[in-house]
C-alpha positions as CSV (number, residue, x, y, z in Angstrom):
1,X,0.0,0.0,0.0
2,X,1.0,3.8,-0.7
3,X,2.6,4.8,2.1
4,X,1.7,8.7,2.2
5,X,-1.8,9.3,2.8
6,X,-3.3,12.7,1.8
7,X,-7.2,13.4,2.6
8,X,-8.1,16.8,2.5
9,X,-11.6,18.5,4.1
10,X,-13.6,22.0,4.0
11,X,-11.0,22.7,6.7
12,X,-8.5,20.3,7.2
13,X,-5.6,18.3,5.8
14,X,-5.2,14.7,6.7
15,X,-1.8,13.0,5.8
16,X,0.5,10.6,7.0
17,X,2.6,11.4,10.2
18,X,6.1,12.1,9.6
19,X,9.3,13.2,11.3
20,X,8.3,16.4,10.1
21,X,6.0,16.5,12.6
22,X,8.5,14.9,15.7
23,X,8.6,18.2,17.5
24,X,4.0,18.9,17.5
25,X,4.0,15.0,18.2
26,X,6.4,15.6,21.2
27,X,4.3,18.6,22.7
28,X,1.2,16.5,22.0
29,X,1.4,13.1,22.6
30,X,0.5,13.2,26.3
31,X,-1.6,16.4,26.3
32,X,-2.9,15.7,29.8
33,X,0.4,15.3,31.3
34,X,2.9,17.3,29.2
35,X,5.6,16.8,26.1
36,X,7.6,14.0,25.7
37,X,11.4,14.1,24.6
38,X,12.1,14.9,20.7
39,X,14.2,11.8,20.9
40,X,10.9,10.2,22.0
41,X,8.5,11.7,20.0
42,X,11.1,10.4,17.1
43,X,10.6,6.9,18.1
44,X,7.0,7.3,18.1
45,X,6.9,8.4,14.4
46,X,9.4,5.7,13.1
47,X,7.2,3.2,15.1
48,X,4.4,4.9,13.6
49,X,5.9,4.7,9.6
50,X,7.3,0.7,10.4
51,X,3.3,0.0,11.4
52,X,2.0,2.1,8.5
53,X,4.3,0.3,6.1
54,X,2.8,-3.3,7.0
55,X,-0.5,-1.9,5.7
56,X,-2.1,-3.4,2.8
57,X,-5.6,-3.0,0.9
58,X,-8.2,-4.2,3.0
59,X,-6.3,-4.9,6.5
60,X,-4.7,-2.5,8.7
61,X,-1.9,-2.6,11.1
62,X,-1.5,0.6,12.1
63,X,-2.6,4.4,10.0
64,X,-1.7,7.9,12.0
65,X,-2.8,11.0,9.8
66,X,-1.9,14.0,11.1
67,X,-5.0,17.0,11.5
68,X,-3.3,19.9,10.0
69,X,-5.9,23.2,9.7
70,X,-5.8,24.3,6.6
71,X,-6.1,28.3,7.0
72,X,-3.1,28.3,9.5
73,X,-0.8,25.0,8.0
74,X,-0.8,24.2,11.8
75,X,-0.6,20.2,13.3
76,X,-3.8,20.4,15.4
77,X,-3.9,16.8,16.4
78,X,-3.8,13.4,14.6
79,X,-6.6,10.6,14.3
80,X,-6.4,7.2,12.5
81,X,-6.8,3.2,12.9
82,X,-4.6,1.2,15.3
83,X,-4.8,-2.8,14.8
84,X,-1.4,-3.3,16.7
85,X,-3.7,-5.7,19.4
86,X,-4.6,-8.6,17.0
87,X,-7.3,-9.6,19.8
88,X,-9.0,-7.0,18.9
89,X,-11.6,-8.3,15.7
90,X,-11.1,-4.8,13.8
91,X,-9.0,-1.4,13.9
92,X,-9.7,0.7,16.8
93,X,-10.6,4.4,15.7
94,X,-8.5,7.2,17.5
95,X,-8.2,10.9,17.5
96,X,-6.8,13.6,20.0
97,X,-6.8,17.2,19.5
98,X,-5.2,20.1,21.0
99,X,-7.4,21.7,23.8
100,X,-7.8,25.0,22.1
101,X,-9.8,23.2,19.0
102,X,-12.5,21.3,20.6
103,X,-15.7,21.8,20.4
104,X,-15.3,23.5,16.8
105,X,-16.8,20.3,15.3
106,X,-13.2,19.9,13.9
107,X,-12.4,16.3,15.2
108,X,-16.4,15.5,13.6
109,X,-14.7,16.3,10.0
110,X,-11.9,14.6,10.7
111,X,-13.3,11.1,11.8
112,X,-16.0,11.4,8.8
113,X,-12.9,12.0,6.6
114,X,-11.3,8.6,7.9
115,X,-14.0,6.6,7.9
116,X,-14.7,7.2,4.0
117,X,-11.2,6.4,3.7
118,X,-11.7,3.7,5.3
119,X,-14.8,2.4,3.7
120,X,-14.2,3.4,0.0
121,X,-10.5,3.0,-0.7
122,X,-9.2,1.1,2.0
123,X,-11.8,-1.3,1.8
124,X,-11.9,-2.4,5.4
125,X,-14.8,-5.0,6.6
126,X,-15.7,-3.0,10.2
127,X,-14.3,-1.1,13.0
128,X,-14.5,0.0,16.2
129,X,-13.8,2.9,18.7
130,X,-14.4,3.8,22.3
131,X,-14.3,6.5,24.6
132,X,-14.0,6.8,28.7
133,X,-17.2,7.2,30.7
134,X,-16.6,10.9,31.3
135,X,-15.4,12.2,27.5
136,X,-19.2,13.1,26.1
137,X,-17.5,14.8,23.3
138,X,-16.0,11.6,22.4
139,X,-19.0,10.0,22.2
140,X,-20.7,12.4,20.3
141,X,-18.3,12.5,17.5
142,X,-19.0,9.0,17.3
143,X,-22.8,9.6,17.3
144,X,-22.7,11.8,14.5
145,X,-20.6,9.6,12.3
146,X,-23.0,6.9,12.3
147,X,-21.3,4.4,15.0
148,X,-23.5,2.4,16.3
149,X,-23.2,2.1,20.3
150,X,-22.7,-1.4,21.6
151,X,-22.7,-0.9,25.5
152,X,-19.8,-0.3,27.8
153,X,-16.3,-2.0,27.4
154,X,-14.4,-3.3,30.1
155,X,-13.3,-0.1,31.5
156,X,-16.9,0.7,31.4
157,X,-16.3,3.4,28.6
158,X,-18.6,3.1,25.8
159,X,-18.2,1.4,22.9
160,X,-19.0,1.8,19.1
161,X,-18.6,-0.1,15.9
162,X,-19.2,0.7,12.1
163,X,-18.6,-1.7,9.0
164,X,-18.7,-1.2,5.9
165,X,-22.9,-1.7,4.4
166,X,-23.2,0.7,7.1
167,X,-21.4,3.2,6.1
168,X,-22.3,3.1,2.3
169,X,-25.8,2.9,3.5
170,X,-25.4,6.4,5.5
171,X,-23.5,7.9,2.9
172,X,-26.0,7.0,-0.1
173,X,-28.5,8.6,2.2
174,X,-27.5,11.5,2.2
């Protein structure tokens, strides 16, 4: 599979992480508790590309886009599909943005730019996500994309799932 992936929105530019972005994905990677090391953040993204380049058409090991906002060129976040835990039946959806851009409707766009990614070029059967009991926001993005909630995991966050004749369903719909 390609190994640069370029998804553009009304507002936002999804592409493949690289070391370009080591310094944003140090100051990011743990927004909660702080930056990481550039040394760190380095390993992360050549972790990252080794995953990304194990991907091929129709199965998934690992896909990190970074969420660059188009009017300012600036690295806002990342969001992508993480199949590293081969218990897991399908990719796990995930996407963290800086603070100052929530509730913009920004990480909305983002996941609805992935998931047609993932649908109509990647080709992927199904997948999943999740978010922790207390992150509404979370589970709102995942609302709006069409997930369908399956209950509480064993963290007791909740959990969604998509697959594909869902998605083309919604998407003809509209």
């Amino acid at each position: 599979m390609t190994s640069v992936v370029l998804i553009e929105t009304a507002r936002l530019i999804l592409r493949t992480v690289t070391m370009v972005d080591a310094a944003s994905v140090a100051s990011s990677w743990k927004l909660d508790e702080g930056s990481i090391p550039l040394l760190e953040a380095e390993q992360k993204v050549e972790r990252m590309l080794s995953n990304h380049a194990q991907n091929i058409h129709g199965k998934i090991v690992h896909l990190c886009l970074a969420v660059i906002f188009k009017d300012t060129n600036e690295f806002i976040g990342w969001c992508g599909l993480d199949h590293t835990n081969q218990k897991d039946t399908d990719p796990a959806l995930f996407y963290l943005l800086k603070a100052n851009d929530w509730g913009k409707g920004l990480a909305t766009e983002a996941v609805r730019a992935l998931l047609d990614y993932t649908f109509t070029q990647l080709e992927l059967a199904s997948i999943h996500g999740g978010a922790a009991s207390e992150n509404f926001a979370s589970k709102r993005v995942m609302e709006k994309v069409g997930m369908k909630y399956i209950g509480l995991d064993e963290e007791g966050g909740y959990a969604f799932t998509i697959n594909r004749d869902e998605y083309l369903s919604i998407i003809s719909s509209t």
